[in-house]
C-alpha positions as CSV (number, residue, x, y, z in Angstrom):
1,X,85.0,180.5,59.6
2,X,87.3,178.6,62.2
3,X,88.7,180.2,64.5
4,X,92.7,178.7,64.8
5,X,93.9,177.2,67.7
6,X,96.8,179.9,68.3
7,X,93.6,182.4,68.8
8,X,91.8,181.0,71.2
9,X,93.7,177.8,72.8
10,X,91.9,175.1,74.7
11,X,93.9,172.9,77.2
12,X,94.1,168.7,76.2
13,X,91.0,167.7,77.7
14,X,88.9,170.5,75.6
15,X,88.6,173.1,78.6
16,X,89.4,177.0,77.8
17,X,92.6,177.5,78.4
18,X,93.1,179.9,81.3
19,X,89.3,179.6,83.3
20,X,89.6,176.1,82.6
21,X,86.0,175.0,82.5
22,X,83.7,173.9,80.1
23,X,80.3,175.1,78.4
24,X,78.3,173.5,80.2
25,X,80.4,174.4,83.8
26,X,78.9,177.9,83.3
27,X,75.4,179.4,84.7
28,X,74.5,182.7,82.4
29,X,74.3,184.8,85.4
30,X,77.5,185.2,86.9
31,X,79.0,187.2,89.4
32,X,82.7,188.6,88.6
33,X,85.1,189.2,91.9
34,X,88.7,189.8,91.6
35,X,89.4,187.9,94.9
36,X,89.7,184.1,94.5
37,X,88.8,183.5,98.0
38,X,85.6,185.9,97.8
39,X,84.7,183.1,95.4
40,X,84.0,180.3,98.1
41,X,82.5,183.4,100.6
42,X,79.9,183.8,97.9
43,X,79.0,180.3,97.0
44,X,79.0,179.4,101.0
45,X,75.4,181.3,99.9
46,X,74.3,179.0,97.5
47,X,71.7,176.3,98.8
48,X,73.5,173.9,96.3
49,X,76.8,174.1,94.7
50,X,77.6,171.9,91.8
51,X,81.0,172.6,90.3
52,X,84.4,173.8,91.7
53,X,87.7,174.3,89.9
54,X,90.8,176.4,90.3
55,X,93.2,177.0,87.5
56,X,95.7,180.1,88.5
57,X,94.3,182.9,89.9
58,X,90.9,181.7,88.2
59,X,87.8,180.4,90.3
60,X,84.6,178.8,89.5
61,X,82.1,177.5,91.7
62,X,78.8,177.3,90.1
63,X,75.3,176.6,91.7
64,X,71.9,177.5,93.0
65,X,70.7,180.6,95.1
66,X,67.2,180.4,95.9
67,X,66.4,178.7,92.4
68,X,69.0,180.8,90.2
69,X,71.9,179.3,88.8
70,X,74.9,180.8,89.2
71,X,78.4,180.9,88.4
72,X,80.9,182.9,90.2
73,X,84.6,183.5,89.0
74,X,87.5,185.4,90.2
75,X,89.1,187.9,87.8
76,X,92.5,188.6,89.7
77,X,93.3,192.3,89.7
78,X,93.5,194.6,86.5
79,X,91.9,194.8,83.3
80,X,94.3,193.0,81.3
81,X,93.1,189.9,83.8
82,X,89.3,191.1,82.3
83,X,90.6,190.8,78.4
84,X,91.1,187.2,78.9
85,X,88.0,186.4,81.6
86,X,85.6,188.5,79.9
87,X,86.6,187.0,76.2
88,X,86.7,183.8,77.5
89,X,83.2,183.5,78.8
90,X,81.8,184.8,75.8
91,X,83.5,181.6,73.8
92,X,82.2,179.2,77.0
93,X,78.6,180.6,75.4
94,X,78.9,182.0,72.2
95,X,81.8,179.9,70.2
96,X,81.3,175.7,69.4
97,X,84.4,174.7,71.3
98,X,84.9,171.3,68.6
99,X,83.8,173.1,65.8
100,X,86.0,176.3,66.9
101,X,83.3,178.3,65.5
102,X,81.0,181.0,66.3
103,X,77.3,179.5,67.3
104,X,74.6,180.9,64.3
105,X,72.5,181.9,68.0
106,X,73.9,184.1,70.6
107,X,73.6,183.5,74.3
108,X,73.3,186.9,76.5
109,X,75.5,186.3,79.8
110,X,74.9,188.9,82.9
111,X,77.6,189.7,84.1
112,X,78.0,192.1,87.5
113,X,81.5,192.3,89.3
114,X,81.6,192.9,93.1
115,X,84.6,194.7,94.1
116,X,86.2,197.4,96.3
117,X,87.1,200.5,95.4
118,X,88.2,204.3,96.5
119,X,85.8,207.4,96.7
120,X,87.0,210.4,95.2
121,X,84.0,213.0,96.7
122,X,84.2,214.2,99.2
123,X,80.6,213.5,100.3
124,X,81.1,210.0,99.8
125,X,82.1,208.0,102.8
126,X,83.4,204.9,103.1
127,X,82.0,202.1,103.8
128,X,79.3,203.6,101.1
129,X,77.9,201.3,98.1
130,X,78.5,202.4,94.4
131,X,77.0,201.5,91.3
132,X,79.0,202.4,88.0
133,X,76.6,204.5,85.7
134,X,79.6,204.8,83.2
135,X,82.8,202.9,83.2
136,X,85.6,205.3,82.5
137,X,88.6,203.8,81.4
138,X,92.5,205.0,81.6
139,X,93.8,201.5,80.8
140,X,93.7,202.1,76.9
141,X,92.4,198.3,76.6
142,X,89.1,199.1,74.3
143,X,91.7,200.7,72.2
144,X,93.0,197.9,71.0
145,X,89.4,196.6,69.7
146,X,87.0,198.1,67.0
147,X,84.6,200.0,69.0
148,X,81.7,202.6,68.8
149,X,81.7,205.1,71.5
150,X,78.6,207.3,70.1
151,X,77.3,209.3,72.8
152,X,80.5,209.6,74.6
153,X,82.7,211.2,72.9
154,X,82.0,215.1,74.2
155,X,82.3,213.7,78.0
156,X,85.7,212.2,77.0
157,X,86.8,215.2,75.3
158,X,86.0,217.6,78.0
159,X,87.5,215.6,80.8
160,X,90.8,215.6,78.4
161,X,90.6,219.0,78.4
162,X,89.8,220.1,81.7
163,X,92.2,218.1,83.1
164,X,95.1,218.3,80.2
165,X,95.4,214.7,80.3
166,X,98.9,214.2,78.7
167,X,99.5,212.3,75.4
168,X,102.0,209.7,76.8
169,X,98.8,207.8,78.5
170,X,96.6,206.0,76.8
171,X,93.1,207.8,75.8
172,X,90.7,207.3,78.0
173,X,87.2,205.8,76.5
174,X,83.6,205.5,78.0
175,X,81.0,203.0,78.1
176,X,77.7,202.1,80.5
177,X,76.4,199.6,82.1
178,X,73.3,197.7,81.6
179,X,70.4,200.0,82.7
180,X,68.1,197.3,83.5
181,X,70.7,195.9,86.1
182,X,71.7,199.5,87.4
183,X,68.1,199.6,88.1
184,X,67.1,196.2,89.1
185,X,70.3,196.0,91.2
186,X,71.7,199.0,92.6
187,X,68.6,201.1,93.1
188,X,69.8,202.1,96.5
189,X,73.2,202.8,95.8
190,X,75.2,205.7,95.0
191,X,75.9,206.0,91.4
192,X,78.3,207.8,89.1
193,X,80.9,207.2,86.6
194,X,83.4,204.7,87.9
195,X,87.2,204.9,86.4
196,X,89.8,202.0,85.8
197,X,93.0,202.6,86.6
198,X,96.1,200.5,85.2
199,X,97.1,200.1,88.2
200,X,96.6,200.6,92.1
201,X,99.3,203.1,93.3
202,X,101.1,205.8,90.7
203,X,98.0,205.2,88.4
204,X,96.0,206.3,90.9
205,X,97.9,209.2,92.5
206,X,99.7,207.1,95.4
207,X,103.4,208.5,95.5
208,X,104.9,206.3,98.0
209,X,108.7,206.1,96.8
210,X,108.1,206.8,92.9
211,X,107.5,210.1,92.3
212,X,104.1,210.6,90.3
213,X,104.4,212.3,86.6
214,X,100.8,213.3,87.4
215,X,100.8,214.7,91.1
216,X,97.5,217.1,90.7
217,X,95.7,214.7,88.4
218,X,93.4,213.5,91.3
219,X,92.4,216.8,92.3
220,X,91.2,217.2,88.8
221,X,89.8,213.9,88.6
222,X,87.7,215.0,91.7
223,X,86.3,218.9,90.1
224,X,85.4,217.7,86.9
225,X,81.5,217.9,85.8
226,X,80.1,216.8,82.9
227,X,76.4,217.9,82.4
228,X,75.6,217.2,85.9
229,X,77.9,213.8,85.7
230,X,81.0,213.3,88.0
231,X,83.5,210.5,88.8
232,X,82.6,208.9,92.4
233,X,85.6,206.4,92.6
234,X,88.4,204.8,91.1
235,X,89.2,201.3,90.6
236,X,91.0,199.1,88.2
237,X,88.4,196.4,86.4
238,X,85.3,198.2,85.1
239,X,85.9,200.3,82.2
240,X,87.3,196.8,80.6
241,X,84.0,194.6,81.8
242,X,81.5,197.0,80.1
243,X,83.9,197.9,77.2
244,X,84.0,194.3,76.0
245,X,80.5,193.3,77.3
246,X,78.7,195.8,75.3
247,X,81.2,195.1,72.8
248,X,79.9,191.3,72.7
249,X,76.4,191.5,73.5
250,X,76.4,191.0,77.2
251,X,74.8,192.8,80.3
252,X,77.1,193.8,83.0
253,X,77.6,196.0,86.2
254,X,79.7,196.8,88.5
255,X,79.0,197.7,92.3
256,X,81.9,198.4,94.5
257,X,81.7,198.9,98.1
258,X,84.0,202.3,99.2
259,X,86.8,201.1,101.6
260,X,88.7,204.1,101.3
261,X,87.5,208.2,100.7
262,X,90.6,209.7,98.5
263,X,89.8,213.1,99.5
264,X,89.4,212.5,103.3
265,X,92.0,209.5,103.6
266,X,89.2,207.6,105.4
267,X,90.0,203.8,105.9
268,X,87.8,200.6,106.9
269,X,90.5,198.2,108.1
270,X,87.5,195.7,108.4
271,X,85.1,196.1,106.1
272,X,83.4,192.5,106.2
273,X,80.6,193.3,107.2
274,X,79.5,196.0,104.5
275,X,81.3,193.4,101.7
276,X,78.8,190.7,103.4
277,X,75.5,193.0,103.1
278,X,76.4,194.0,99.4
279,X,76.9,190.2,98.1
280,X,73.6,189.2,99.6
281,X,71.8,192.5,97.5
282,X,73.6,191.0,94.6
283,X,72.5,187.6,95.0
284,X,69.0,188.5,95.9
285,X,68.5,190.9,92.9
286,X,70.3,189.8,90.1
């Protein structure tokens, strides 16, 4: 069945409308970063890099790291920024861009976002590396898709409850990363279930004129347990990455490197040195 242009528009010369590239721009393995300028720190990396383009907030440089090809594209900030990015590539690879329609074979992209985010234990300093076991999202975004959260649903349900989420915000939803990346990948990293926030201060409990709705929700954030499961950190881009990538038949991961602790209101004001170590684990391993 074709898919109509309205759905999924391309721009006049056949690119995809907001990346802006074409198939055959893409590597399969690609690494996700919200930053556009993190893009070019990355591909600085490569040995060889063989395609650049800028389309809004939206980088791609693709190349080779020691005999890889790979693609590496800024998300901007949020995971309404991941709806489009995240359904986007899967077209680039999965959807005949003349024909507008679906290929008869799939093609598996990996997928692992490098970011930054905020601790929320207290035994987790910053400047620490952390894997997301679980993506745990607030943002409501996999509500709006047909989705199967088997084997979730009692964690959700308790963390509702022990922390009387309210009604008025969008219910939350849980999904994991690939375990063969988790393991491949972040081996040496702290792990835990990562949350999304929509949003960087009120959604995540920073009252700085705006008075917060939710003023103890962090706290509660922080105590609860789930069969021997917590929530390290909070950030605003996972929950929607592994949502839709399990959703379409991709592997993905998210690592973030800690720049803040939450509970201790420990800072790194630089942190370019730890960001610098964790791309190079990333390039190497994935």
């Amino acid at each position: 069945m074709k898919i109509p242009p309205s759905e999924l528009p391309l721009q006049p010369n056949g690119a995809i409308y907001h990346i802006g590239i074409h198939p055959d721009n893409l590597a399969d393995k690609i690494v996700l970063v919200g930053d556009p300028g993190r893009v070019a720190t990355i591909s600085d990396k490569f040995d060889s890099v063989e395609f650049r383009h800028f389309h809004r907030e939206l980088t791609t440089h693709t190349g080779y790291y020691k005999n890889k090809r790979i693609s590496v594209v800024s998300t901007g900030m949020g995971t309404d920024n991941i709806d489009i990015v995240l359904t986007e590539l899967d077209a680039l690879a999965n959807v005949d861009l003349q024909k507008m329609e679906q290929k008869a074979e799939h093609k598996t992209l990996t997928m692992v976002r490098i970011g930054t985010c905020g601790a929320i234990q207290k035994d987790i300093p910053a400047g620490s590396y952390i894997a997301a076991k679980q993506g745990f999202g607030f943002d409501g975004l996999l509500q709006f898709y047909k989705h199967d959260s088997t084997g979730y649903e009692d964690l959700v349900s308790h963390f509702v409850k022990f922390t009387d989420w309210s009604e008025r915000l969008p219910y939350p939803y849980c999904t994991p990363a690939d375990e063969t990346l988790l393991n491949t990948i972040a081996f040496d990293m702290v792990q835990g279930i990562t949350a999304s926030a929509p949003g960087f201060f009120g959604p995540q409990g920073r009252a700085v004129r705006a008075a917060l709705a939710y003023p103890n929700l962090n706290a509660k954030i922080e105590e609860f347990v789930y069969k021997n499961q917590r929530i390290t950190n909070l950030e605003m881009e996972c929950s929607a990455i592994y949502g839709l990538g399990n959703l379409l038949g991709h592997r993905t991961l998210t690592v973030c490197l800690a720049i803040a602790n939450r509970v201790t209101h420990q800072f790194l004001n630089d942190y370019n040195n730890e960001m610098d170590s964790l791309i190079n684990k990333v390039l190497d391993r994935i």
